[in-house]
MDTraj code that builds the backbone (N, CA, C; nanometers):
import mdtraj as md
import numpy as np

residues = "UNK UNK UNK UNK UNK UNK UNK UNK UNK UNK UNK UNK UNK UNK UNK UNK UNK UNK UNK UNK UNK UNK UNK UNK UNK UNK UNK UNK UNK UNK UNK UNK UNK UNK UNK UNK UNK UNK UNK UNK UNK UNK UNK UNK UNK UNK UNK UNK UNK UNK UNK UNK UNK UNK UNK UNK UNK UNK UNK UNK UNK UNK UNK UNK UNK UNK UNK UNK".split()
xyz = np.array([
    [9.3316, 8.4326, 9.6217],
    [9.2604, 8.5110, 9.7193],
    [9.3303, 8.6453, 9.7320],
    [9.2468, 8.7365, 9.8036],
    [9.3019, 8.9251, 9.7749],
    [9.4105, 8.9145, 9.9117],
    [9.4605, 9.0293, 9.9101],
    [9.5133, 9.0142, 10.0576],
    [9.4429, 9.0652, 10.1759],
    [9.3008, 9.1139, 10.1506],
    [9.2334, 9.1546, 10.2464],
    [9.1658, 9.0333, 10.2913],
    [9.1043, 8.9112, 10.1966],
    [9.0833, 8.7862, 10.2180],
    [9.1728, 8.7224, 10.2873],
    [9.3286, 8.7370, 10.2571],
    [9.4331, 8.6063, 10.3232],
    [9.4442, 8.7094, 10.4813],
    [9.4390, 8.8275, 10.4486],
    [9.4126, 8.9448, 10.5989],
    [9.2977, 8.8145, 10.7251],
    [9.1835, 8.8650, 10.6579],
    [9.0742, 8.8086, 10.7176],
    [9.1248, 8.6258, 10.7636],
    [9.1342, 8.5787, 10.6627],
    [9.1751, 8.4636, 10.6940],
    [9.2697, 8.3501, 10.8206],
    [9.3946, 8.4965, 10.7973],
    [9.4481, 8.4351, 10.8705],
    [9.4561, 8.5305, 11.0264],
    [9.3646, 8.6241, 11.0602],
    [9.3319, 8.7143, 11.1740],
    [9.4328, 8.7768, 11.2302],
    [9.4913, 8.8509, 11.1016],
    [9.6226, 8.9789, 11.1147],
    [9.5515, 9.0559, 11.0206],
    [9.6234, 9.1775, 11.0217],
    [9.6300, 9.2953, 10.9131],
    [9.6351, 9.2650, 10.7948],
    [9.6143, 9.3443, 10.6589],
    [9.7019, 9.3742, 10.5592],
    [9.8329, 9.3798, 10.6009],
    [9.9098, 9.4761, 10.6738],
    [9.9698, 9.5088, 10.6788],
    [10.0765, 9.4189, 10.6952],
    [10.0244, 9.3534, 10.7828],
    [10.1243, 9.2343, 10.8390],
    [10.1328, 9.1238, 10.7562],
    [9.9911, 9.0749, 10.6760],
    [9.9952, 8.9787, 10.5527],
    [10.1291, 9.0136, 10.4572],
    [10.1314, 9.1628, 10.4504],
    [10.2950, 9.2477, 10.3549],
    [10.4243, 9.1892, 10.4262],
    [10.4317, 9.1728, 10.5462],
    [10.5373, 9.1405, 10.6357],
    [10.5650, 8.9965, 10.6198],
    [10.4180, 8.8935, 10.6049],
    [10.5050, 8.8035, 10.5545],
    [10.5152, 8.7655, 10.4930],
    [10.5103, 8.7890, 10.3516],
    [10.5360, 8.8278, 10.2183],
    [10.7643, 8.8480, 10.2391],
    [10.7453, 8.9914, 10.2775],
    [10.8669, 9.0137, 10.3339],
    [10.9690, 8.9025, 10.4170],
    [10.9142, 8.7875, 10.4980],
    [10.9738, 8.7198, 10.5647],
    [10.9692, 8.5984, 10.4594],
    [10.9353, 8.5743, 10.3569],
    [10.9515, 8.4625, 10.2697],
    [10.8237, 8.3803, 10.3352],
    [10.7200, 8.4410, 10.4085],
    [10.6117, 8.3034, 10.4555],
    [10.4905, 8.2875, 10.3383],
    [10.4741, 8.3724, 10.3041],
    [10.3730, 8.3763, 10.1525],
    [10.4636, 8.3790, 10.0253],
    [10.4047, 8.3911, 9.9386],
    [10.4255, 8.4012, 9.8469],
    [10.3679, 8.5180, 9.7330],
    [10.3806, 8.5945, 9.7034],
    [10.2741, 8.7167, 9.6657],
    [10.2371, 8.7121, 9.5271],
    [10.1539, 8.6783, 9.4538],
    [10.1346, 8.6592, 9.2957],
    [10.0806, 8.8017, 9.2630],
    [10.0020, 8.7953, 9.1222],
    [9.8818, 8.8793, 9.1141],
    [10.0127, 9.0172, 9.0235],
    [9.9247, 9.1226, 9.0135],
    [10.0106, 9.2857, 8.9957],
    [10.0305, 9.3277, 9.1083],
    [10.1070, 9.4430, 9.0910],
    [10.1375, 9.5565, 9.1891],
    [10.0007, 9.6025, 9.2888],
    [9.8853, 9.6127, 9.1800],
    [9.7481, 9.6889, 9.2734],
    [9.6785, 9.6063, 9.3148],
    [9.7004, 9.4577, 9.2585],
    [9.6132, 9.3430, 9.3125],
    [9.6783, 9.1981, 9.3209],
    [9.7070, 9.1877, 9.4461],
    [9.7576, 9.1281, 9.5174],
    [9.7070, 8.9988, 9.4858],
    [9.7359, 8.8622, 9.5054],
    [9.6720, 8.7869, 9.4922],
    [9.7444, 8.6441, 9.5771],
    [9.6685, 8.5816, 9.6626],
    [9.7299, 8.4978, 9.7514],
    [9.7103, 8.3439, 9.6918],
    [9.7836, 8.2261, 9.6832],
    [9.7410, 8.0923, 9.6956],
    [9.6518, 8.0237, 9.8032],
    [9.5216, 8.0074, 9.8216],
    [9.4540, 7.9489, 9.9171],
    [9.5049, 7.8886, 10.0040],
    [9.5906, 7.6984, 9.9341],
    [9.6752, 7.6347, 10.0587],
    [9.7908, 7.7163, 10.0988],
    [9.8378, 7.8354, 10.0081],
    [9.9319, 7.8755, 10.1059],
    [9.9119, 7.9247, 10.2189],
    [9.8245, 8.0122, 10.2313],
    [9.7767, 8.0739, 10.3034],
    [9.6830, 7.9935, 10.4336],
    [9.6576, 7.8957, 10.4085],
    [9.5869, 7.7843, 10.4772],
    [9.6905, 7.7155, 10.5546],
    [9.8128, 7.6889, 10.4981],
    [9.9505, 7.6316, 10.5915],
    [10.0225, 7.6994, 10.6626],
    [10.0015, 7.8283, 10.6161],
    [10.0845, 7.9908, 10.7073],
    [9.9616, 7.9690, 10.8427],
    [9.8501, 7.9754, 10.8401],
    [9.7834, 7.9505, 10.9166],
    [9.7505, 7.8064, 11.0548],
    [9.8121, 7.7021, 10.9729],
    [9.8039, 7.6358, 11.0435],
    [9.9346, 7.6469, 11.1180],
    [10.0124, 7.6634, 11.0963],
    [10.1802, 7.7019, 11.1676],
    [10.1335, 7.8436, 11.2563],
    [10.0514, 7.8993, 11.2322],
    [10.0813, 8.0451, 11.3259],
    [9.9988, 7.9623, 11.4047],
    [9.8459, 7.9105, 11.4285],
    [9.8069, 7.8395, 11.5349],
    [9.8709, 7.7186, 11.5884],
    [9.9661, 7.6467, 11.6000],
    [10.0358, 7.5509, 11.5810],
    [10.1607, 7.6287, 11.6727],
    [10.1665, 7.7647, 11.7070],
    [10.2958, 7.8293, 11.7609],
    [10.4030, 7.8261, 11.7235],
    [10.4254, 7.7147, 11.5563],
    [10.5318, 7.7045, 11.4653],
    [10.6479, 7.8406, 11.4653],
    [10.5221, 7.9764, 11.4463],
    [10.5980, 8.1001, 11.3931],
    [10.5388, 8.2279, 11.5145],
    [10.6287, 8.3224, 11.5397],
    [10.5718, 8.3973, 11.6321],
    [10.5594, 8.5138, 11.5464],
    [10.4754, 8.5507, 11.5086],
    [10.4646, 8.7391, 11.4183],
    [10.5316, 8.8124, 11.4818],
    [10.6322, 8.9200, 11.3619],
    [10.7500, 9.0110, 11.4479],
    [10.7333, 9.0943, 11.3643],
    [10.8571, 9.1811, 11.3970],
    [10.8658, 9.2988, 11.3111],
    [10.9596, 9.2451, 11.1673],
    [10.9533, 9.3716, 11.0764],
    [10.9872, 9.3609, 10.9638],
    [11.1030, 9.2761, 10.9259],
    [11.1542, 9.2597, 11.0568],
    [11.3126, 9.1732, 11.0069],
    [11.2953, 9.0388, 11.0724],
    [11.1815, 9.0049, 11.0729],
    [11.1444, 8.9024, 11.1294],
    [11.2149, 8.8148, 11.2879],
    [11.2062, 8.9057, 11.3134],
    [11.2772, 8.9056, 11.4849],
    [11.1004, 8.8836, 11.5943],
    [11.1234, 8.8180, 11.6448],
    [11.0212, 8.8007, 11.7949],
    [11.0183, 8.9077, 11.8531],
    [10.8913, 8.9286, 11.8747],
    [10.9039, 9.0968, 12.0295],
    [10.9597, 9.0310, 12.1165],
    [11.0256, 9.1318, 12.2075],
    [11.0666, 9.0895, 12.3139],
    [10.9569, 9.1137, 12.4281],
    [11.0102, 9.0217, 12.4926],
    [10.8765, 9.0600, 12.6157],
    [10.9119, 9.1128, 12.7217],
    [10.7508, 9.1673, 12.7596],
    [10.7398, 9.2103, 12.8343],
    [10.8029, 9.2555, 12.9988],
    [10.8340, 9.2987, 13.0848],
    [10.8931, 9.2666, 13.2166],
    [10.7872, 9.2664, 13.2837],
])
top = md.Topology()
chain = top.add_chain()
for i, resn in enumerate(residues, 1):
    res = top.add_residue(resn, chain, resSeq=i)
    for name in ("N", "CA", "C"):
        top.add_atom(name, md.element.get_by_symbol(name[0]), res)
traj = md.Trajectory(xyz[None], top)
């Protein structure tokens, strides 16, 4: 699947699909210009982000801090 598909899929960005790529949660196949995702991977990243397994952060994979 593209990463605008595993985008859609899993109801984040591109951008952030790159991030977790970066955090070791995907796996990124494919070339440089075309990205290419594993379905169940992307299907188990998903069930863990609904599941509250993983909290989406920034690039160094750190939690926001919250709010006051």
């Amino acid at each position: 699947m593209t990463k605008k598909q595993a985008a859609e899929r899993l109801g984040y960005s591109e951008r952030q699909v790159e991030r977790f790529v970066e955090q070791d949660l995907l796996t990124r196949g494919g070339t440089y210009r075309k990205a290419l995702f594993d379905p169940d991977e992307v299907e188990a990243l998903r069930q863990r982000l609904l599941a509250g397994d993983l909290i989406p952060g920034n690039r160094r994979g750190c939690t926001p801090e919250e709010q006051p």
